[in-house]
PAGUFI-654435 format. One record per residue (C-alpha): residue in three letters; x, z, y. Coordinates in pm, whole numbers, plus 50000, padded with zeros to 5 digits. Each point is the difference from the previous one (the first is absolute). Layout:
! residues N
ALAXZY ...
//
This chain:
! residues 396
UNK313002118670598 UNK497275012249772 UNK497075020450107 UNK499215031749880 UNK496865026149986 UNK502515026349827 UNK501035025850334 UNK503305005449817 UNK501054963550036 UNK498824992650326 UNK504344997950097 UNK501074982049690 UNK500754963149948 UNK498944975249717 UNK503585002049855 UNK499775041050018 UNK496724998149831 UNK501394978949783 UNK502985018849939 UNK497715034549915 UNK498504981249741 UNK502674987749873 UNK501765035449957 UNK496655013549874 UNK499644976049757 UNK503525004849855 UNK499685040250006 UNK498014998549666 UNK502674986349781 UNK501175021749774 UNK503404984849934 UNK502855027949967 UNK497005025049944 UNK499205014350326 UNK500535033950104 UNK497615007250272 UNK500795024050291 UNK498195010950298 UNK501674982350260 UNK502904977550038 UNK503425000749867 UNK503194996950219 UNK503145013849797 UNK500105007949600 UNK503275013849822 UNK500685010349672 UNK500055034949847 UNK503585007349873 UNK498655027749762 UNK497544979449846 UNK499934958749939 UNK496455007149961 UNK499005011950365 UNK500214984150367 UNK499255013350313 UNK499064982250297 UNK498815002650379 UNK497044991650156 UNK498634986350270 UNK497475034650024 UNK502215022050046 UNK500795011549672 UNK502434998149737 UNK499235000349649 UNK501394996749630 UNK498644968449744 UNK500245006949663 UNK500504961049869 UNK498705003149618 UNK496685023350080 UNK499554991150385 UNK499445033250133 UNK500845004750298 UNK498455035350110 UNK503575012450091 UNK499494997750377 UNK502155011350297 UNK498175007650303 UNK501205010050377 UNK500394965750210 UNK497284988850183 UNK501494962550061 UNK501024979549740 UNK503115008349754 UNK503064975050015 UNK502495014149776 UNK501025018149719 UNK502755018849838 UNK500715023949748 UNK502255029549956 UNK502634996449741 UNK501095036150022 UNK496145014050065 UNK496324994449900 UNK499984989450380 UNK497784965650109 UNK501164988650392 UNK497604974250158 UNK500554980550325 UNK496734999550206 UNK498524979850289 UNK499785035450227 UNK503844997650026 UNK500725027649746 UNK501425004549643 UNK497595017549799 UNK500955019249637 UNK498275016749763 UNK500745021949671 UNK498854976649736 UNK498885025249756 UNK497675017350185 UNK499724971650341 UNK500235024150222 UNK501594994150334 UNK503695005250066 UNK502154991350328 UNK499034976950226 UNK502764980950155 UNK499144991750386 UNK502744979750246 UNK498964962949982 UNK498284980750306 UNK497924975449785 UNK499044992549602 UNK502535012949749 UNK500024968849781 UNK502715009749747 UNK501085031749829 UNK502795007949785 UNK501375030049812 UNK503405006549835 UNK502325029949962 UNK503645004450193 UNK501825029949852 UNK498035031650072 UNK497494980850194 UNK496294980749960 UNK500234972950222 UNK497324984650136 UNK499714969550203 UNK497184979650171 UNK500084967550208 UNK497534992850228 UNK498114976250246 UNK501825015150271 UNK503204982949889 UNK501745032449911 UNK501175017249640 UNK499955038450022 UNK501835021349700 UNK498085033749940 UNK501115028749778 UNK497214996049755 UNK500265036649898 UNK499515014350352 UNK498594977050254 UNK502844992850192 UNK500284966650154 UNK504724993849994 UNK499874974150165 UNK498144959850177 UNK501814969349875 UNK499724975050299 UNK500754964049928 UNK496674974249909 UNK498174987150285 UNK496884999849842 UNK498365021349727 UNK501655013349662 UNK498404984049764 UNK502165008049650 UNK502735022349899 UNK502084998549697 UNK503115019549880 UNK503084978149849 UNK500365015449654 UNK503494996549962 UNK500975015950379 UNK501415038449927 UNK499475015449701 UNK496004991249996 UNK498654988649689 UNK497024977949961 UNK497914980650183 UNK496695015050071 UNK500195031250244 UNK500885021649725 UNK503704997249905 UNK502265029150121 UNK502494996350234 UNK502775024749890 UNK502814993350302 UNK501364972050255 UNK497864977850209 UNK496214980849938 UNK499184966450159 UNK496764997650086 UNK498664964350086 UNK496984997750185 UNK497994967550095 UNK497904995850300 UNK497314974850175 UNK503124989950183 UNK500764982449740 UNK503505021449925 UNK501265016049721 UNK502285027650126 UNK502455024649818 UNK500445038350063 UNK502925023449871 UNK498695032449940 UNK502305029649926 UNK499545036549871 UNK501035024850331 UNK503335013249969 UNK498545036250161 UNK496424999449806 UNK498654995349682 UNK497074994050156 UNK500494972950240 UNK501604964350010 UNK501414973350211 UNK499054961250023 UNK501804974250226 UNK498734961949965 UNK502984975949820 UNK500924968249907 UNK498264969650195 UNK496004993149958 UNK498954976549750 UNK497404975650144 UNK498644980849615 UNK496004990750140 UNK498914986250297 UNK497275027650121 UNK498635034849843 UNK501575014449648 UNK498035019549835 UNK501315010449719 UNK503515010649853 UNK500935011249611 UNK503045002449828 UNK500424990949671 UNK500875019549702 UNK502634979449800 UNK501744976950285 UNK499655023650302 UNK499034967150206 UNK497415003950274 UNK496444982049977 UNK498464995250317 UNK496004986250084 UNK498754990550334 UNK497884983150164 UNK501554968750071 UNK498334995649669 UNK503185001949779 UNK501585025949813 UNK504105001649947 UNK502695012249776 UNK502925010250207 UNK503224999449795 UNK502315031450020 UNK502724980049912 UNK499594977450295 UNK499265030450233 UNK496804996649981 UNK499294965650069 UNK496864980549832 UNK501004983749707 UNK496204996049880 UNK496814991450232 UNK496464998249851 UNK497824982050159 UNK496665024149919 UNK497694983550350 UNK498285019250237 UNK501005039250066 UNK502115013949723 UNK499165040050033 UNK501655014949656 UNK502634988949748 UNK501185013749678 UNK502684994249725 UNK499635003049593 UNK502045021149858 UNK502644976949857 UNK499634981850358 UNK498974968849804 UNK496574999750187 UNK499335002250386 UNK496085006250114 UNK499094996950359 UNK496445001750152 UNK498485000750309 UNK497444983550220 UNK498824970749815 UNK498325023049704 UNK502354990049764 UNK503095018549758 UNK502404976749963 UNK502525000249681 UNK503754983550053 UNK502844996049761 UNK502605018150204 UNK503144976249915 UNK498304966050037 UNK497615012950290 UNK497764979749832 UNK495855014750027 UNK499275004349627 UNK496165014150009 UNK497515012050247 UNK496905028949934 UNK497334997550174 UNK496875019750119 UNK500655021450288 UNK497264993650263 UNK502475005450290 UNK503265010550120 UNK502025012549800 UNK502255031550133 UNK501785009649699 UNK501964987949664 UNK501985021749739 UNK500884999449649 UNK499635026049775 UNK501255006249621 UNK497024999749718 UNK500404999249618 UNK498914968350013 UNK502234988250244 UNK500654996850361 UNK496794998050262 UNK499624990350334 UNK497655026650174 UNK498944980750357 UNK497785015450236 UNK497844990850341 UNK497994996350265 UNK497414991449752 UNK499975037749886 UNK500544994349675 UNK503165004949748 UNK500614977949726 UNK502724995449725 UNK501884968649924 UNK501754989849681 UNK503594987750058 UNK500044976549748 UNK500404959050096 UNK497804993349685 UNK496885016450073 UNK500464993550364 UNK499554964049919 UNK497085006249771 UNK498745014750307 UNK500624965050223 UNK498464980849681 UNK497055022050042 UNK499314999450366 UNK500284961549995 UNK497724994449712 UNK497765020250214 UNK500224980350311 UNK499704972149830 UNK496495014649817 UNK498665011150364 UNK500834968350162 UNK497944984449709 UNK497045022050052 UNK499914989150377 UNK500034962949922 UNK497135002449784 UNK498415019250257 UNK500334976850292 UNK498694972749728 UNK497055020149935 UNK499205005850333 UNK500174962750080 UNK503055001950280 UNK503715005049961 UNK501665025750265 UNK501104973850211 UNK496234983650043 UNK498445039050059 UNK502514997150310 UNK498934968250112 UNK497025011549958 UNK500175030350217 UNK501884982350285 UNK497134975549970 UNK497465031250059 UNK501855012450301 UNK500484968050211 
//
């Protein structure tokens, strides 16, 4: 173990040390041109009103809107004081919900950011939110560390009802498109009559499904009973669930380090397993489900051709985790918008082309760097592996 004069790493190893470095070093890329934020990032999702605009959550307790082309990001949402989880957006309301560390779901008027109802009923972090609307009602619905889903009337407060079933915390939630009369995949299709399924994944490593049906005696109120047996696809913690637009198949990402297509056709079975490595924390679809991006732990967004599962290009430049992937429509085509621990935002091209410009790049790079050190050790007189020597030489 190294020694150190520094009081802040008086409890840190070589390899931590090491590992700082390492992530400082990296943080000054500029690859995917950084947006900066104040602290870090753990959930980003797309504006539906404009292609232009994210908002995501963060780690300090606030909430806040990105604009991708300019970078502003003065459009803050304050309240929590521990970190924000989760995010979702009104389809029927200028209405932002956000899933907090203090147990609560926060929302705020996004026009002027003041505060609206606070939803209070869970026993731990609320770790996913999700909005849609069922008849005459805003439903909203949050899963939480405490194992359990609640369903609040978004308009008043109410909590209808606790959905008992995971073992272990709610991780994901995620509306089948086609269930009912709802229409579209992200939380803002309309339900118009008959029965939702909700799916919601857990740390228990389940994916389990909920009917949820309008009340026969109020508009404002509903029913959900858990059906139809659990599907078990990873091996530990799922993180993430989407939908896709054009197939209505279910992508999954977990941390078994893999990310799955499960077939509706086949019941939901995996028909398609990408192999990402390390914790897979966000996954997201093109448009014309030709593309699948997943991203996660190892710093990396990772590009696949959905029907030969095959990884087709890789971006690069995050300094850590990353906590969040989606794609969003531009004139000049489709870009992947990922976002982290490293508090920054940055914006992707989907295209295999200049993704392996990119890889050309990098490697010509590497190549140039590992160069530079060679002529270094020469200059200096000793390779690497004689400074070692060396140095062991010193100490006995």
């Amino acid at each position: 173990m190294s020694q150190t004069t520094d009081p802040d790493r008086f409890f840190q190893t070589t390899d931590s040390i090491a590992e700082s470095a390492r992530k400082a070093k990296k943080s000054t890329n500029k690859h995917g041109s950084p947006i900066q934020l104040p602290s870090k990032i753990l959930a980003i999702i797309t504006d539906p009103t404009d292609c232009g605009r994210v908002y995501v959550a963060e780690a300090a307790g606030t909430a806040r809107r990105v604009v991708l082309e300019t970078g502003n990001k003065s459009h803050v949402f304050h309240g929590p004081s521990t970190p924000v989880t989760s995010l979702a957006l009104s389809p029927l309301h200028p209405i932002l919900y956000a899933g907090s560390w203090d147990k609560t779901i926060w929302s705020w008027d996004i026009s002027s950011r003041t505060s609206r109802n606070r939803f209070r009923g869970h026993a731990d972090f609320v770790k996913c939110v999700l909005i849609l609307p069922l008849l005459d009602l805003e439903l909203l619905i949050s899963g939480s560390s405490d194992s359990t889903i609640i369903l609040w009337n978004a308009g008043t407060g109410e909590r209808l009802q606790t959905l008992k079933g995971h073992s272990m915390g709610v991780l994901a939630l995620a509306v089948d498109p086609i269930s009912g009369s709802y229409s579209g995949t992200e939380p803002g299709g309309v339900t118009d009559s008959g029965d939702i399924v909700l799916f919601s994944a857990s740390s228990d490593r389940t994916i389990l499904r909920w009917h949820i049906t309008p009340s026969h005696t109020s508009s404002q109120s509903c029913l959900a009973t858990q059906a139809d047996p659990p599907l078990h696809p990873h091996q530990t913690s799922i993180y993430a669930l989407l939908f896709s637009a054009s197939s209505s198949d279910l992508y999954t990402a977990s941390a078994d380090g893999t990310a799955m297509r499960l077939s509706r056709e086949h019941d939901f079975t995996p028909d398609t397993t990408l192999h990402h490595g390390d914790y897979v924390r966000s996954i997201a679809v093109s448009s014309n489900e030709q593309y699948i991006v997943t991203a996660g732990r190892d710093e990396d967004v990772k590009v696949w051709d959905a029907n030969s599962g095959k990884m087709v290009g890789m971006w690069w430049g995050h300094s850590d985790e990353i906590m969040g992937v989606v794609v969003v429509r531009r004139r000049e085509g489709e870009r992947i918008v990922s976002a982290g621990i490293d508090q920054t935002v940055r914006v992707w091209p989907l295209n295999v082309g200049e993704m392996e410009r990119a890889r050309t790049k990098r490697e010509e790079e590497e190549i140039g760097l590992e160069i530079d050190h060679e002529v270094e050790a020469a200059e200096g007189g000793l390779t690497a592996e004689e400074e070692a020597e060396l140095a062991e030489l010193m100490e006995d």
